[in-house]
ZAKEVEX-61933 format. One record per atom (N, C-alpha, C): x, y, z. Coordinates in steps of 0.1 Angstrom, whole numbers, padded with zeros to 4 digits, always signed. Example, Ala and Ser with C-alpha at 12.3 -4.5 7.8 and 13.67 -1.06 7.14 Angstrom:
# ZAKEVEX-61933
+0132-0057+0078
+0123-0045+0078
+0132-0033+0078
+0128-0022+0071
+0137-0011+0071
+0129+0000+0079
This chain:
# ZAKEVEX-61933
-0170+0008+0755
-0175+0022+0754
-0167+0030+0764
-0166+0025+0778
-0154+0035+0787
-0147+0038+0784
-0139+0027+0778
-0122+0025+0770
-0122+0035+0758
-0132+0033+0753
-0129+0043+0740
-0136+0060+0747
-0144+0059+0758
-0145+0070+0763
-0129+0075+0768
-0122+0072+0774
-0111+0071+0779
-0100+0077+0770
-0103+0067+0757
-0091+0074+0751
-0094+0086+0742
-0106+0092+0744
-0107+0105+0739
-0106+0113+0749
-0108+0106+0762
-0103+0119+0769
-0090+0125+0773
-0080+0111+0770
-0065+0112+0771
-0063+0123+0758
-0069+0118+0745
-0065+0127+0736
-0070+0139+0735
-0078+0147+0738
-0086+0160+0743
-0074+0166+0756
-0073+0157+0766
-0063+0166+0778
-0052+0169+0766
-0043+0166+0758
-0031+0164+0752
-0034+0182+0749
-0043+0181+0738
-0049+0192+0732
-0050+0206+0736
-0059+0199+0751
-0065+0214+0758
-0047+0219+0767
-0038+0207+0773
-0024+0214+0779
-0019+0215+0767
-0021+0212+0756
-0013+0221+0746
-0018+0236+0741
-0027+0238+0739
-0035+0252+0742
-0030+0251+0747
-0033+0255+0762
-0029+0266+0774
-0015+0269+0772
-0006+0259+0771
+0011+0262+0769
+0013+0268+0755
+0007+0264+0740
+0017+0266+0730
+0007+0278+0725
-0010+0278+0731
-0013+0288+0719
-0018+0300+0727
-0012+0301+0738
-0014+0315+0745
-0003+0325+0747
-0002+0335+0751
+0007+0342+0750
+0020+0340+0759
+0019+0328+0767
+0028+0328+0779
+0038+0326+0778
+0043+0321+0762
+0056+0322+0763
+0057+0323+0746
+0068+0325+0739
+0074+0329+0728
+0072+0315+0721
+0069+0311+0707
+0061+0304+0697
+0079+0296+0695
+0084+0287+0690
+0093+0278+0686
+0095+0289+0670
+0109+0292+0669
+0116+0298+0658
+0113+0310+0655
+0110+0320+0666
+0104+0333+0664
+0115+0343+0656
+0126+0336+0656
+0137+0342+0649
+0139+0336+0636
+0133+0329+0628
+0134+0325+0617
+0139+0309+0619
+0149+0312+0605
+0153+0296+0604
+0168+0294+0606
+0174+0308+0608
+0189+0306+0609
+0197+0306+0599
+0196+0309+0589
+0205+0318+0577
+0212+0308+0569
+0227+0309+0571
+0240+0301+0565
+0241+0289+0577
+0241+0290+0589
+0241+0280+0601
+0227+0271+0595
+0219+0274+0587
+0213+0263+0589
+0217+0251+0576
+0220+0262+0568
+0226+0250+0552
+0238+0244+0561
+0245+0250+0568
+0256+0239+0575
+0251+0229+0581
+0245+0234+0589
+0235+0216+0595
+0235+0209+0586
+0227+0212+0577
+0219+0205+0572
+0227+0195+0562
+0241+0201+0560
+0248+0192+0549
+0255+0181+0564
+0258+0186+0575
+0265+0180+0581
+0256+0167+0593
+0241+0173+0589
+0233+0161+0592
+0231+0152+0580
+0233+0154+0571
+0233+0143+0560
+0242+0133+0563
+0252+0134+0567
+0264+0130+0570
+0263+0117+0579
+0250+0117+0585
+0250+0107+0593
+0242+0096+0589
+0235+0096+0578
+0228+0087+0569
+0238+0074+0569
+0229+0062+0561
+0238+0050+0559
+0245+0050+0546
+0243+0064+0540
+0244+0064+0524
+0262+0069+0526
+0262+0074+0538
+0275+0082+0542
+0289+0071+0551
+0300+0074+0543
+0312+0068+0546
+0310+0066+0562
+0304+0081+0565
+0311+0077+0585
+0300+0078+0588
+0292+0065+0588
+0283+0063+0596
+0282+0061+0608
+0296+0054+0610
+0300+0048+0626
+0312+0052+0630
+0314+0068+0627
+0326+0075+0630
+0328+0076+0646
+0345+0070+0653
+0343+0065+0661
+0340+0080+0672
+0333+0077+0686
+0331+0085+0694
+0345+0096+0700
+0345+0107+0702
+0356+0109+0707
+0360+0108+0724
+0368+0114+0730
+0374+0108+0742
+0367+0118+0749
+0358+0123+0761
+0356+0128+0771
+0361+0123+0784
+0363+0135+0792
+0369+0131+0807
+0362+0135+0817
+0350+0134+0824
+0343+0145+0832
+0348+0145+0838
+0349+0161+0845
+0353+0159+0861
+0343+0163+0868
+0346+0153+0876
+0331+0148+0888
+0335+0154+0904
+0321+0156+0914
+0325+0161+0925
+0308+0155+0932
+0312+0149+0944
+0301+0140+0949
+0286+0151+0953
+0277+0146+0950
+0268+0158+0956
+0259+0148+0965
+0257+0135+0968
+0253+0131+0981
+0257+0116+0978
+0258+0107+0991
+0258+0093+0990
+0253+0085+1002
+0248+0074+0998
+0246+0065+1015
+0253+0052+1010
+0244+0039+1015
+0259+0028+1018
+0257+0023+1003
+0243+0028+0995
+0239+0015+0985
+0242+0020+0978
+0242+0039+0975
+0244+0048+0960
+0250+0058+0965
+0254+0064+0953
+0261+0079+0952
+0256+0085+0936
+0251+0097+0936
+0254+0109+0931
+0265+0120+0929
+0268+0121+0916
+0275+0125+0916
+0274+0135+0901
+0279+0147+0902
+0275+0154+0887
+0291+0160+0882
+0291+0160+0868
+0304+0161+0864
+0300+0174+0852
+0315+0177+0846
+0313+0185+0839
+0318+0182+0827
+0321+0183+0814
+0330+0181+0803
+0327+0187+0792
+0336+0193+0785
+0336+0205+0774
+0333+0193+0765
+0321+0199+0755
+0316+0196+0743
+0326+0183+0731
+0322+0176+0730
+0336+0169+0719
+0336+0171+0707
+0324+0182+0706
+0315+0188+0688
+0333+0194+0680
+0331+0192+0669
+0341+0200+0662
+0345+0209+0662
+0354+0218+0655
+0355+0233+0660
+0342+0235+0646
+0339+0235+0639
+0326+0240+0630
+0313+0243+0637
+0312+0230+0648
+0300+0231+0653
+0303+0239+0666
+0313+0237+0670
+0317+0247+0684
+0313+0261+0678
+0319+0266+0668
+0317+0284+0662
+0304+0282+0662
+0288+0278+0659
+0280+0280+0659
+0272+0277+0673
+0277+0272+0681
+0269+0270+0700
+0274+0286+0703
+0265+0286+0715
+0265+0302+0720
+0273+0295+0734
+0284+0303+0736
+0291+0298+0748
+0286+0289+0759
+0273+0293+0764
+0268+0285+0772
+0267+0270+0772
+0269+0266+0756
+0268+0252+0753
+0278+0245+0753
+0293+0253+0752
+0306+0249+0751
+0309+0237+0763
+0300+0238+0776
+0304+0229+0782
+0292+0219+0788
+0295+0203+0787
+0283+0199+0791
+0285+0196+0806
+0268+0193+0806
+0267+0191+0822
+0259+0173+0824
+0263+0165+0832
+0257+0156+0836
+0260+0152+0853
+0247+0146+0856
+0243+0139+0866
+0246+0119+0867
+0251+0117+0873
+0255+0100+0873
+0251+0091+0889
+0242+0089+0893
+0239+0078+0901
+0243+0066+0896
+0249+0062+0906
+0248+0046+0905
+0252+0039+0918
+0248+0024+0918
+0252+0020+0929
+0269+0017+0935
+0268+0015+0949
+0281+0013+0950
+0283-0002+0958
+0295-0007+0955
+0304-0019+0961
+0298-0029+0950
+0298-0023+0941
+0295-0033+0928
+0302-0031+0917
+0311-0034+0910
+0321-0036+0901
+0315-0029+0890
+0321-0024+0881
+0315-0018+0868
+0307-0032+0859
+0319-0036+0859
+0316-0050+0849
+0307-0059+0855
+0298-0058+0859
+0288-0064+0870
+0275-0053+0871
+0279-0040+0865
+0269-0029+0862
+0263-0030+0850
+0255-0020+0850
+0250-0015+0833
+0245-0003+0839
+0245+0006+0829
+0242+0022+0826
+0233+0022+0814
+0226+0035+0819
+0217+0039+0807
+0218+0054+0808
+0221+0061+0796
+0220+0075+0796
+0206+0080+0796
+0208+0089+0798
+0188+0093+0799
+0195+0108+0790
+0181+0111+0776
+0181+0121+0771
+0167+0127+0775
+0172+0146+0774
+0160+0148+0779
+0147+0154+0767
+0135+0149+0768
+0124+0153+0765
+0125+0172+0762
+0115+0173+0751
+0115+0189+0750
+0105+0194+0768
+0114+0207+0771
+0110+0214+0781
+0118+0209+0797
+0127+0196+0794
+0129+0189+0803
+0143+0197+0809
+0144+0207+0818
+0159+0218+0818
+0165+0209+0830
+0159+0200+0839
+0170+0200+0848
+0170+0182+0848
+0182+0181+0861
+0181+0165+0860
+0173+0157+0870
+0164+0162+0875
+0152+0156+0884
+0146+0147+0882
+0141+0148+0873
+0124+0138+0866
+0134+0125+0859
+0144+0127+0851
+0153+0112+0848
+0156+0108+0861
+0164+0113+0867
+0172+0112+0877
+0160+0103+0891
+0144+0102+0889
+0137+0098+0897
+0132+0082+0891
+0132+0086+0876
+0132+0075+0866
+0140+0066+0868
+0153+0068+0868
+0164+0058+0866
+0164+0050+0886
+0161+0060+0895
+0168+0059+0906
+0162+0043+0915
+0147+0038+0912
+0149+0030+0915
+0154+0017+0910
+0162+0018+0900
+0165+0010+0890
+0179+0009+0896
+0184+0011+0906
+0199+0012+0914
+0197-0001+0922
+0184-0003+0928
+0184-0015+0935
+0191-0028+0923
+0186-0031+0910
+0189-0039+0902
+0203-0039+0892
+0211-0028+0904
+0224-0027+0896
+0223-0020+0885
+0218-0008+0881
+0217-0003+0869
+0217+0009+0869
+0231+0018+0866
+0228+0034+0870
+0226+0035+0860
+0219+0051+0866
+0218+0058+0851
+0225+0073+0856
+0228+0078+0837
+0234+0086+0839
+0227+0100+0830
+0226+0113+0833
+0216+0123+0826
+0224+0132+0819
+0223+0135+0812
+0227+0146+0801
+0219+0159+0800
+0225+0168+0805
+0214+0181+0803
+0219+0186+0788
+0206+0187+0784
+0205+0190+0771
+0211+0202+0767
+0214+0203+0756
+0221+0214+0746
+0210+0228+0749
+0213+0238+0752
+0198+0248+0743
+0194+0247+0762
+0187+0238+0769
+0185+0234+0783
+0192+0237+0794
+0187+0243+0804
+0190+0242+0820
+0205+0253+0817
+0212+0253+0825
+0222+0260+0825
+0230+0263+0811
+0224+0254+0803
+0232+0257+0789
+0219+0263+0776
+0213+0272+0784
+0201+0283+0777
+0211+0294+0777
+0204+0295+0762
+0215+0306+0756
+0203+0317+0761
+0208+0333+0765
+0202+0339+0770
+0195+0347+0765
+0195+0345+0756
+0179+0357+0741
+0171+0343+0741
+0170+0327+0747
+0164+0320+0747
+0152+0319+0760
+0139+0320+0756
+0128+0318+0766
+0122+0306+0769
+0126+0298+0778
+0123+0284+0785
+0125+0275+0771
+0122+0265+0769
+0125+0254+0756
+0124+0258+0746
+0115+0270+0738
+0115+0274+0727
+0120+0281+0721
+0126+0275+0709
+0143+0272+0706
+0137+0288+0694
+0147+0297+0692
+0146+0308+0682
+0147+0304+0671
+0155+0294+0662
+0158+0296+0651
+0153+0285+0650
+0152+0273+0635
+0155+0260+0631
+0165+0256+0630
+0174+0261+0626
+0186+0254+0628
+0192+0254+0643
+0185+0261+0655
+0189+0253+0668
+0186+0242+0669
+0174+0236+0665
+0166+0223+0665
+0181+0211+0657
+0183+0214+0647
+0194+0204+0646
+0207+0208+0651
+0211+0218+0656
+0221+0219+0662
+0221+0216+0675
+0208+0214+0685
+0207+0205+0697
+0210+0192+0696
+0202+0187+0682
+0200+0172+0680
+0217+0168+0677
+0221+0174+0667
+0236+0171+0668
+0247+0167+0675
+0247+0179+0686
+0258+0183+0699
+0251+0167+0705
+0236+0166+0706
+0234+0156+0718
+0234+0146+0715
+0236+0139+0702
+0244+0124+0696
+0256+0125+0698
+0262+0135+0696
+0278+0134+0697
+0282+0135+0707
+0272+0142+0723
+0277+0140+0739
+0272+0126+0745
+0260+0125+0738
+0254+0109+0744
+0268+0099+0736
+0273+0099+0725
+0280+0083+0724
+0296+0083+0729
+0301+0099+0731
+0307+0101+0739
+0307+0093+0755
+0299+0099+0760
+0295+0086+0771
+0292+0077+0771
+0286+0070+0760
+0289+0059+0760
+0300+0047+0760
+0307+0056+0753
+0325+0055+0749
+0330+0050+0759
+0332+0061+0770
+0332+0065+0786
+0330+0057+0795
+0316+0048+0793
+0310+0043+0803
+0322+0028+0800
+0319+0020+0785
+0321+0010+0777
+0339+0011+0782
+0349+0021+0778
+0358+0021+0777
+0368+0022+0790
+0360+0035+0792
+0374+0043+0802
+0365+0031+0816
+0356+0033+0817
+0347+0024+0833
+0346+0013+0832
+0346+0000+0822
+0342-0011+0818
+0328-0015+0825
+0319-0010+0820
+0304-0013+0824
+0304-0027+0815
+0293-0034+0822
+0292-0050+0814
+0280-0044+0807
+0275-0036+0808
+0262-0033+0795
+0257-0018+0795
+0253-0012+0786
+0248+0001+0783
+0237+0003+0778
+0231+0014+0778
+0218+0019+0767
+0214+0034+0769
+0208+0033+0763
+0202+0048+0758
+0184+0049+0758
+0181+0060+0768
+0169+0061+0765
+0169+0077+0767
+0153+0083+0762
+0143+0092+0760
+0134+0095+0759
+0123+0103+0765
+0111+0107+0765
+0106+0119+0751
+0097+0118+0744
+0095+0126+0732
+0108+0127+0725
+0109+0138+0724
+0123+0144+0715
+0135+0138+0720
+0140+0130+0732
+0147+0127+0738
+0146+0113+0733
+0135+0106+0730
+0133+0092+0724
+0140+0093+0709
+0135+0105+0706
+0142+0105+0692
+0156+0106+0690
+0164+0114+0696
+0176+0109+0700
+0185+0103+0705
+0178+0096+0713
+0179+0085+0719
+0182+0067+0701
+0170+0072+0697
+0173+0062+0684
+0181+0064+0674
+0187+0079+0673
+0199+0079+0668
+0206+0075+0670
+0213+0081+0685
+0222+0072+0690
+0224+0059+0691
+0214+0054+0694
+0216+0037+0695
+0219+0032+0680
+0212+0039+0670
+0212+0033+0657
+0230+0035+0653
+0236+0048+0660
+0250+0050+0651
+0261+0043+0661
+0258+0041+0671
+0269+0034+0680
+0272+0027+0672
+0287+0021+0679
+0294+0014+0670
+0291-0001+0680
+0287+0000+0691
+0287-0013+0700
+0270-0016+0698
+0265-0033+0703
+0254-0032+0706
+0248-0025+0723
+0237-0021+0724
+0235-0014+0734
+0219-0013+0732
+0209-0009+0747
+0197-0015+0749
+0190+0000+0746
+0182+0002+0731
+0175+0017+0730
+0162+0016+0731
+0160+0027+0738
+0145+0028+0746
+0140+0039+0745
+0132+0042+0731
+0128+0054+0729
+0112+0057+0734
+0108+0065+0743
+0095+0064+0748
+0085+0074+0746
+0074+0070+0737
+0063+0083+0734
+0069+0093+0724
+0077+0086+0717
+0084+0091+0702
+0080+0089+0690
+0078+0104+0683
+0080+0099+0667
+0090+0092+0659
+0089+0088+0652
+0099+0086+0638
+0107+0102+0640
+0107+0108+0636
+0108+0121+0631
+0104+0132+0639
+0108+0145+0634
+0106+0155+0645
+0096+0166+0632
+0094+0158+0620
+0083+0163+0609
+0065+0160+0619
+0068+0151+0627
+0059+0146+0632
+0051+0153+0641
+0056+0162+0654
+0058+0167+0666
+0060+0182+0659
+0065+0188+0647
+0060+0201+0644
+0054+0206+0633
+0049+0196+0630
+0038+0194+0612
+0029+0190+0613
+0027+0178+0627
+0012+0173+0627
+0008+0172+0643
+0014+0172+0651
+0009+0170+0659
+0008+0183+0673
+0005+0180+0682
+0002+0193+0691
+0013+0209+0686
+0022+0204+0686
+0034+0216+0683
+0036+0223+0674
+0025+0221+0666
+0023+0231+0653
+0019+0242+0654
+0011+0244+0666
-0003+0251+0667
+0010+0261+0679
+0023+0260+0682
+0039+0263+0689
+0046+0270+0677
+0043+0269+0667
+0051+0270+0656
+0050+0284+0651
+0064+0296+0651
+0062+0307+0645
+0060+0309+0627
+0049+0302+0626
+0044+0302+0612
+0051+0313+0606
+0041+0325+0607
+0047+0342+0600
+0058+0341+0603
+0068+0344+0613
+0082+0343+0615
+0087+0339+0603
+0086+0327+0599
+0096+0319+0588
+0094+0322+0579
+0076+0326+0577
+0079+0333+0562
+0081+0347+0561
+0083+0354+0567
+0086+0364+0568
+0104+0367+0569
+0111+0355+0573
+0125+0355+0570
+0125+0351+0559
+0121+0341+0553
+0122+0331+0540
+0122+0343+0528
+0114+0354+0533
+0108+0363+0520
+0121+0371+0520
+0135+0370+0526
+0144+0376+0522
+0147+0373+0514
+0148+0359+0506
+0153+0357+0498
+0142+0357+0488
+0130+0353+0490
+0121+0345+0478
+0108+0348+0484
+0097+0350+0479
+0082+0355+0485
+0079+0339+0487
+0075+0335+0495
+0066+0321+0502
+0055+0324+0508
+0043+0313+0504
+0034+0313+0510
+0033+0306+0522
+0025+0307+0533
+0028+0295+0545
+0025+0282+0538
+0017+0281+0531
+0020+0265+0527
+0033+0262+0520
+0041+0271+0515
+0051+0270+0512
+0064+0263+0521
+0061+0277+0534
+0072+0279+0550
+0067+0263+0555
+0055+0259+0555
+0054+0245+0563
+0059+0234+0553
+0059+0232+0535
+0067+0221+0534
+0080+0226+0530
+0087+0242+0532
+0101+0239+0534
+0105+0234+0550
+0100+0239+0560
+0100+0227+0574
+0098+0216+0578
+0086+0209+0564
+0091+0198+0565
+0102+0189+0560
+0110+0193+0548
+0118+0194+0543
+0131+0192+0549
+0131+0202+0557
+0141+0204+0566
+0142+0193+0577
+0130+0191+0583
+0128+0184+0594
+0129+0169+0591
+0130+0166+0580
+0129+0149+0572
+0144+0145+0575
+0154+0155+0578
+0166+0152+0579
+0165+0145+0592
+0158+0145+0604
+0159+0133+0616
+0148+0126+0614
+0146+0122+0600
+0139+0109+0602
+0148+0092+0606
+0143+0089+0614
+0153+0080+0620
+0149+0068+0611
+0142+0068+0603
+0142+0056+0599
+0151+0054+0584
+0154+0066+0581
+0170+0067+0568
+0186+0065+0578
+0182+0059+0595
+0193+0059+0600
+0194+0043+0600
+0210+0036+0600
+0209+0022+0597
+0202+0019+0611
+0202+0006+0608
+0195-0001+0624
+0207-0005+0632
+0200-0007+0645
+0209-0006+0653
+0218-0023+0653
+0225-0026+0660
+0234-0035+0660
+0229-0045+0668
+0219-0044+0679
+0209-0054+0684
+0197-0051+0682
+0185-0051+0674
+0176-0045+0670
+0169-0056+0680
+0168-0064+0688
+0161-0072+0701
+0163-0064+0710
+0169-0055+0710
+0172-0045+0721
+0170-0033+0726
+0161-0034+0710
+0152-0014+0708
+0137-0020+0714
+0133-0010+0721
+0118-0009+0724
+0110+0000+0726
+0101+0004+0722
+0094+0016+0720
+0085+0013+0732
+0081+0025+0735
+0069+0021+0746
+0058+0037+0740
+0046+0033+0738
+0042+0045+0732
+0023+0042+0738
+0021+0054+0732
+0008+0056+0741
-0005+0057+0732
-0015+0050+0736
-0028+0047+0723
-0031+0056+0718
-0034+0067+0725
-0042+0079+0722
-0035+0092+0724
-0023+0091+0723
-0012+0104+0718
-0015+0115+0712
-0020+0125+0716
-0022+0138+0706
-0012+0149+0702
+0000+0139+0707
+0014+0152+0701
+0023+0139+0689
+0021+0125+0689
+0026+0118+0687
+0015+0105+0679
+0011+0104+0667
+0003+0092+0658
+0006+0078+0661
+0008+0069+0658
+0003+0057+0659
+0015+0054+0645
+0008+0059+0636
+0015+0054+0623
+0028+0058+0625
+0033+0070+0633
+0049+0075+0633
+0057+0064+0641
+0051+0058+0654
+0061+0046+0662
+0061+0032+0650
+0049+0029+0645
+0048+0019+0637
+0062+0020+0625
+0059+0027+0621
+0069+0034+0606
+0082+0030+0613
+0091+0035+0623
+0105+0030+0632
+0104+0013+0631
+0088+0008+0637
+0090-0004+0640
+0094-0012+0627
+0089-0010+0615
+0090-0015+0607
+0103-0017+0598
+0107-0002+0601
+0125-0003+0595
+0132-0010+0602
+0130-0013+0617
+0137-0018+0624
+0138-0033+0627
+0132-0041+0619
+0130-0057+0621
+0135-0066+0634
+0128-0066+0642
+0129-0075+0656
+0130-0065+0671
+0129-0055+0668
+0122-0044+0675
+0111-0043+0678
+0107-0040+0694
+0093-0040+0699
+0089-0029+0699
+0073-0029+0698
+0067-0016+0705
+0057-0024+0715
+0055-0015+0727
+0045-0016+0737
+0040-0005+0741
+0027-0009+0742
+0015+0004+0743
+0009+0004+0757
+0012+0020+0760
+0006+0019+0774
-0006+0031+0770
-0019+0031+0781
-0032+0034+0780
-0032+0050+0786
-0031+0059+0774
-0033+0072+0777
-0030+0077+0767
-0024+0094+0773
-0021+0103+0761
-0006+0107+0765
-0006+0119+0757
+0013+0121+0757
+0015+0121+0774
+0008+0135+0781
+0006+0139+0790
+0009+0132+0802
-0002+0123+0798
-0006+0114+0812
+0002+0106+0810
+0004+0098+0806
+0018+0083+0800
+0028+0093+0806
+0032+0102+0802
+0044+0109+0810
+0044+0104+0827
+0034+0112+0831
+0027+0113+0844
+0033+0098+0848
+0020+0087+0841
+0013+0079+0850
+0026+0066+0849
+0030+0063+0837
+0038+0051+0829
+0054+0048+0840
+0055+0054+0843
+0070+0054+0847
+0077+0040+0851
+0068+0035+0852
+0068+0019+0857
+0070+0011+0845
+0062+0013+0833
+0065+0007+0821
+0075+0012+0818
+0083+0024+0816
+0093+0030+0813
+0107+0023+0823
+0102+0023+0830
+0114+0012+0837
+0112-0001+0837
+0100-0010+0830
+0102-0019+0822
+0113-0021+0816
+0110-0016+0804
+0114-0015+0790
+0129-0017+0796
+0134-0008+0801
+0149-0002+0803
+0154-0019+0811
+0150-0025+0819
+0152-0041+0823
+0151-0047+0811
+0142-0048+0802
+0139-0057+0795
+0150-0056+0786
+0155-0045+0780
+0160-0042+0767
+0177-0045+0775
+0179-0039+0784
+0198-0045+0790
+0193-0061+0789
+0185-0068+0796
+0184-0082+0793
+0186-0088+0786
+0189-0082+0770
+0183-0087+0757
+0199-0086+0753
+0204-0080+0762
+0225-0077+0760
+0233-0085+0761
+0243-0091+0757
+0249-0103+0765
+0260-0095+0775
+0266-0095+0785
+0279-0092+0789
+0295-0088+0784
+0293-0075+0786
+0303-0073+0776
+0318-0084+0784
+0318-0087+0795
+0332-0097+0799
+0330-0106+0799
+0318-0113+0791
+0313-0125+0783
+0318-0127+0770
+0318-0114+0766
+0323-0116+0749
+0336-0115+0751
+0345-0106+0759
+0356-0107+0755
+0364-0119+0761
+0358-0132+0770
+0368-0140+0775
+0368-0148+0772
């Protein structure tokens, strides 16, 4: 009876901090600018593209170079944050608002330890997540065990907010795939990076919410195996703004109110052309990844932005992939979990062999 008292009260906090943030006036509703016009039929053909039905599934990463400049160190680690222009096409370049043209990341890791004796994990960030603090506290005791990590400030996020944009709530729909895009194609970039130009003996990829979900892209389209750790993630991002807390975030009238440029819609109409739209990051039409012992979900019982059936549905496309359930809601699992979350991230490099294993 506590336990089940318990997990209604994790699911009720989820609820009531989603009120206060999504259904008050404090800040501007997700797409108050519609859906994005002609930029969004371009997404949308050019996220098809990444399906397994498509030639370049495993189109290879391109070459990034950051340039880096130290921002602290002692005898064990160093910090250090770099810069490097976008590797997106020029298609996708003409639709980023300058701010996005160049990315930004953060890289701790330990020192007097060889790459090839290291492993890295990129950290993507969660929706609302603008700076690199909260990874950057995630990953940092994980330096004692030889394991940097490295952060990616997101597309749309922190210095790269386009300036008609109000804290994470993105104006259009087609920003929503045009973040998800840029940030597969900057995450396997570094990966590239870490694998190639650094020779790390192991890699992975993790994320928190929306960051978990791109996170499983990425791991699914790399071309190398590598340790994916999507945490307190849907399948899908139909999930997170069709059913769960962030609907109630959602500029309903906005969409139909642009949609009726072309065609009179009802909102039941504007919510299943959104979901429609939104089906295109269903991760589970993405192939599986190349070590599927190496994916692990870590998800939360009583989730009220995130179901039960949505982590399951990944687990099941993905055959030999874990999930583990930690005791709370979105909120608090954020909060409290961090310890399981840097589980996962040991367990899943564990499950890697050495990349200067394989090649000798």
């Amino acid at each position: 009876m506590v336990s089940v008292n318990l997990g209604i009260l994790h699911y009720v906090l989820d609820h009531i901090y989603g009120a206060f943030v999504h259904r008050t006036k404090l800040s501007t509703p997700f797409f108050s600018r519609g859906w994005g016009g002609s930029k969004l039929d371009m997404l949308e053909n050019m996220v098809k593209q990444l399906f397994p039905e498509a030639s370049g599934q495993n189109w290879p990463p391109n070459i990034v170079r950051p340039i880096w400049k130290t921002v602290w160190e002692t005898k064990s680690a160093c910090l250090r944050e770099g810069v490097f222009k976008t590797p997106c096409d020029e298609r996708l370049l003409s639709t980023l608002s300058p701010e996005n043209h160049n990315a930004r990341v953060a890289f701790l890791l330990p020192k007097n330890v060889p790459p090839q004796k290291m492993a890295c994990v990129v950290h993507l960030a969660g929706t609302g997540d603008h700076t690199f603090e909260r990874r950057l506290r995630l990953g940092g005791p994980l330096v004692k065990e030889n394991i940097a990590t490295m952060v990616l400030e997101s597309p749309f996020y922190g210095l790269r907010r386009p300036s008609m944009q109000r804290g994470a709530k993105l104006l259009c729909v087609s920003d929503l795939l045009l973040l998800g895009r840029v940030t597969i194609e900057e995450a396997r970039c570094l990966l590239h990076w870490l694998e190639i130009e650094e020779g790390f003996g192991k890699t992975g990829i993790c994320g928190l919410s929306m960051g978990g979900v791109h996170a499983a892209m990425v791991g699914s389209l790399h071309p190398t195996p590598i340790a994916t750790l999507p945490f307190l993630s849907p399948h899908s991002a139909v999930v997170a703004f069709c059913e769960g807390v962030l609907k109630h975030a959602t500029a309903w009238e906005a969409l139909r109110e642009d949609a009726a440029q072309k065609a009179e819609m009802t909102l039941e109409q504007v919510r299943e052309r959104l979901r429609s739209v939104l089906s295109l990051t269903d991760v589970t039409r993405f192939p599986i990844p190349k070590n599927p012992q190496a994916v692990i979900f870590v998800a939360a019982t009583d989730d009220g932005y995130i179901p039960k059936h949505s982590v399951l549905e990944l687990q099941r496309a993905w055959p030999g992939s874990e999930v583990r359930w930690v005791t709370g809601g979105h909120v608090s699992s954020f909060l409290l979990h961090n310890d399981a979350f840097r589980k996962a991230i040991v367990d899943g490099l564990d499950r890697l062999q050495w990349r200067e294993s394989e090649s000798s």
